[in-house]
Each structure stands twice: as C-alpha cells, then as structure tokens.
C-alpha positions as CSV (number, residue, x, y, z in Angstrom):
1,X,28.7,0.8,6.8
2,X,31.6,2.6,7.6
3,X,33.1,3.2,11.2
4,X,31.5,6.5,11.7
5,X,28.1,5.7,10.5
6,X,28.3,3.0,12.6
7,X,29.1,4.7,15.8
8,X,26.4,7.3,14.9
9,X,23.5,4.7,14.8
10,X,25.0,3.1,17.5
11,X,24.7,6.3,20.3
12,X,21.6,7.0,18.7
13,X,20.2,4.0,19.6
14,X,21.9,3.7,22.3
15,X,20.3,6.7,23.6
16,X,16.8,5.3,22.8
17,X,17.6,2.3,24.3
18,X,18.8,3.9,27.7
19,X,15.3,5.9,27.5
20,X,13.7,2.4,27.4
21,X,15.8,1.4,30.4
22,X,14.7,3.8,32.7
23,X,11.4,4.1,32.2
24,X,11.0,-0.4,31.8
25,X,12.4,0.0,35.3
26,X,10.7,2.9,36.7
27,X,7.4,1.2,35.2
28,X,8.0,-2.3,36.2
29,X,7.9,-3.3,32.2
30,X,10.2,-6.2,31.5
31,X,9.5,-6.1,28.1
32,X,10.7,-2.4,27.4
33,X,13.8,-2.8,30.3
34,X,15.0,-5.9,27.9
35,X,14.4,-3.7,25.0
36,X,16.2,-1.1,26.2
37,X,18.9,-3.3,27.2
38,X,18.9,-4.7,23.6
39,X,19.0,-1.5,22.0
40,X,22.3,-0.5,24.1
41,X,24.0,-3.8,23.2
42,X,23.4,-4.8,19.4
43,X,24.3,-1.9,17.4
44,X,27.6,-3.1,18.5
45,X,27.9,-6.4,17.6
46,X,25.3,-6.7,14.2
47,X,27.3,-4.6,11.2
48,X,24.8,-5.1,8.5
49,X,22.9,-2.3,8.3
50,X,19.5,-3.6,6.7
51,X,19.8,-6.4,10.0
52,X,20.4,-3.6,12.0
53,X,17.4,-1.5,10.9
54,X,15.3,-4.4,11.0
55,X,16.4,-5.7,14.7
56,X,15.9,-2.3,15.8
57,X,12.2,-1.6,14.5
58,X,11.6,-4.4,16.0
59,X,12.7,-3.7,19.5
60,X,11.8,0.1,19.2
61,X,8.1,-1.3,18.2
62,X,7.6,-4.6,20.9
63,X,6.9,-2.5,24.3
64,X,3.9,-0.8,22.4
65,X,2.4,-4.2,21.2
66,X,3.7,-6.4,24.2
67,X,1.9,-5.3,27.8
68,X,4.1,-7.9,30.6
C-alpha cells in the first residue's frame, strides 16, 4: 500500500475510531472506548492491507456483539 493510501485509511479510520471514543466514554462502554482507541492507533503501525482490513472489521464489529 502506498503512502497515500495508507494515510487515507488511516484518518478514515481514525475518524471512526474517534466516534467510538466518545461515545464508549459518554456510554460507559469499555469495549467500544478500547475499540475506538484501537482504531486510532493501528492503522499506523499494521502496513499490510488484508491485516489491516481484517483487524479493523474486527474492531468496527466487537462493540455490537460484546455488551461490558
């Protein structure tokens, strides 16, 4: 993935993840505050982009299924 396809997917979920945030702390919902928190953090650090897409699914999908 090149540097500007990377720093797309990366505010975009970024920006997902910051939605998360705010409303795991305004709801008292650890699971979607870490989710949030995750989905801020790894698009920087994971440059695969199937690993990336996976991770994220994942994290977009566990506050739906989860209830902490």
């Amino acid at each position: 993935m090149d540097g500007a396809t990377q720093l797309l997917v990366a505010m975009i979920l970024g920006s997902f993840g910051a939605g998360y945030f705010v409303y795991g702390r305004s709801q008292k919902r650890v699971v979607a505050t870490v989710a949030g928190l995750a989905l801020m953090v790894v698009p920087g650090f994971i440059g695969n982009p199937i690993g990336l897409a996976l991770l994220s699914l994942v994290l977009l999908i566990a506050p739906w299924f989860v209830r902490l």
